[in-house]
N, C-alpha and C positions, 0 to 999 in steps of 0.2 A: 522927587521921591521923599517923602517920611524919613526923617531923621531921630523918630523920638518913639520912645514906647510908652502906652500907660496900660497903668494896670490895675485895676476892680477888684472888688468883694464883694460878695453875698449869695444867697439861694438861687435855685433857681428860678424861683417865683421872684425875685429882687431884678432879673435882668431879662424877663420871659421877652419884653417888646423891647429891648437894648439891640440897635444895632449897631450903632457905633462908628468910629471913623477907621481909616489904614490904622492899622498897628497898636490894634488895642486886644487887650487880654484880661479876661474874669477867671479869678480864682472863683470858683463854684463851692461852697461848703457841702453841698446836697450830697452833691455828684461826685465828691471828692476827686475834683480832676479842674486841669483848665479847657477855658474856652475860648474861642478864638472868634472873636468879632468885628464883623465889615460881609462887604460884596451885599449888601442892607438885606439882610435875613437875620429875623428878629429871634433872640434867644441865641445867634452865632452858633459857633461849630466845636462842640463835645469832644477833646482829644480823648483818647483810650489812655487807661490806666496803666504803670508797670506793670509785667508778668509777673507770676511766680509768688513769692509768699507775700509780697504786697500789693496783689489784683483784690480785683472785687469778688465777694461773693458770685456774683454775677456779671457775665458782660454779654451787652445786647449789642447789634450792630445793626442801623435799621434807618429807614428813608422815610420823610414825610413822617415824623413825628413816632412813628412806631416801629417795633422792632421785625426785623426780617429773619432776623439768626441771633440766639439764644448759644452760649454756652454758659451753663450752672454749676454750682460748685461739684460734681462729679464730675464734671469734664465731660458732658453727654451735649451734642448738637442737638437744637431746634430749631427749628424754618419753617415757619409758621407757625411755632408754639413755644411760650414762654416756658412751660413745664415738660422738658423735654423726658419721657420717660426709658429712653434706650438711647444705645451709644451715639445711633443718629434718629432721630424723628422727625418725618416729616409730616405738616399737617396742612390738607386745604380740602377743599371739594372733589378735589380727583389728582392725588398725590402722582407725582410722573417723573421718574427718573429717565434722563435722556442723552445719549450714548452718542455723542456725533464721529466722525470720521470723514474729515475735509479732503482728504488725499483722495479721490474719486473723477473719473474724467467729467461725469457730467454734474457735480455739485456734488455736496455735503448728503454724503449718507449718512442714518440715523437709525439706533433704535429705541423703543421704551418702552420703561417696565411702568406700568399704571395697577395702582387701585381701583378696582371696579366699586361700583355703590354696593354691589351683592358681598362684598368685604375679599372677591377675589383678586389673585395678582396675577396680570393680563401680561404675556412678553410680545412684543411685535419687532419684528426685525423688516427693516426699510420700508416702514409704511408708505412712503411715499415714490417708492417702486422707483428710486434712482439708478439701483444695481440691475445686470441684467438676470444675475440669479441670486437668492436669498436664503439662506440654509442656518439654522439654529442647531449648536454644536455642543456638547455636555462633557468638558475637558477632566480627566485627573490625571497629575502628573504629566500634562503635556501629550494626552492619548486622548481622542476623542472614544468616549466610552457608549454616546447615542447620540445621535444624527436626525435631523428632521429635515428634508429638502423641500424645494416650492411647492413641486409635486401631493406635500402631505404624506408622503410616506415616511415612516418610522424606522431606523434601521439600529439595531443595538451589535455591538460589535464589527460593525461595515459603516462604511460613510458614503456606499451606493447602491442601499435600498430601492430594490424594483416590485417591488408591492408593499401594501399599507404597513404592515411589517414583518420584518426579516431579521434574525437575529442568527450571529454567526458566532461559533465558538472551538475553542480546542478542545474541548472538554468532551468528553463520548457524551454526557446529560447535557444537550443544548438547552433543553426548558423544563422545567415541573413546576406540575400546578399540582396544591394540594387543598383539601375539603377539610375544614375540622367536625364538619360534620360525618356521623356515621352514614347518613342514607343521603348524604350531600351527594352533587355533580362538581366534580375537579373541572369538568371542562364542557361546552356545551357550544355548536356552534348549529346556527340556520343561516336560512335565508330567506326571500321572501315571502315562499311557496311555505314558512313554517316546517319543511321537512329539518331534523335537528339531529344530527351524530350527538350521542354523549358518551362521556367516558365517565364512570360512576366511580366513587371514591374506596372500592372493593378491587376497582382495574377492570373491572368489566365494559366492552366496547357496545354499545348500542345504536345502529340507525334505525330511524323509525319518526314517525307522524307527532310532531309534540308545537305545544305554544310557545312564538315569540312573544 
């Protein structure tokens, strides 16, 4: 074993192809930080700077020469983007947040939250159909407020929706719909024969022959 330390000066540009032998270390001017050279990777290994009022403007943390995660001087994450513009941002081709849960008999259940190209956010709960059933839950306060089961049924106030949806309440008003239009329809339902119930925005009830 190495008995002895040395230790360098200069830019980064001064030690880019430096690999060095055991136990050597570059003071970095650039970077304002040391560097840590051997295991022969040229340019050695970048320590992180003190926290707090002596960090960097910036601190990158990243593989293969470039950065993977970005925090900047607001204190805002980026992953995959140097200029992170909210508390976290992430940037790539098809941005995926992914939820795993290893505790499962037959493997690692998972769900994710994806950016679609159309700029929508896509939720999938166990894509990969590990669970025997899959239900998407909409919590406040520890109360499930609306339920989705595999099924695709909807249920807002119950969490055993048996039709697409079902909403359950204390309330004597379980639902209103309302028109701001004056000769608007509150409510309008067909099927595929186009026959159409409407309830017009007067409260008047109407069945009769109309377009979907």
């Amino acid at each position: 074993m190495a008995d002895t330390l040395k230790l360098r000066g200069g830019n980064t540009a001064d030690n880019a192809g430096f690999t060095g032998a055991d136990r050597e270390v570059t003071v970095d001017t650039e970077k304002k930080t040391l560097v840590v050279h051997g295991d022969n990777q040229a340019g050695g290994f970048p320590l992180m700077r003190e926290s707090g009022g002596n960090a960097a403007t910036t601190v990158g943390i990243g593989t293969g020469g470039t950065n993977a995660i970005v925090i900047d001087s607001g204190q805002r994450v980026g992953i995959g983007t140097g200029s992170p513009s909210s508390d976290l941002h992430i940037a790539s081709s098809l941005a995926t947040i992914r939820l795993e849960d290893s505790d499962v008999t037959n493997g690692s259940a998972y769900s994710l939250i994806t950016s679609s190209s159309n700029g929508n956010i896509e939720l999938s709960a166990d894509p990969d159909n590990v669970r025997s059933t899959t239900d998407i839950r909409f919590n406040i306060d520890g109360s499930t407020v609306m339920f989705l089961d595999a099924g695709k049924n909807v249920g807002i106030g119950t969490t055993n929706p048996e039709k697409r949806l079902e909403v359950h309440d204390s309330d004597a008003t379980v639902l209103a719909l309302h028109s701001t239009s004056a000769h608007g329809t509150a409510l309008r339902i067909f099927n595929n024969a186009s026959e159409t119930m409407l309830i017009g925005s007067a409260g008047e009830f109407i069945v009769g022959q109309g377009n979907n």
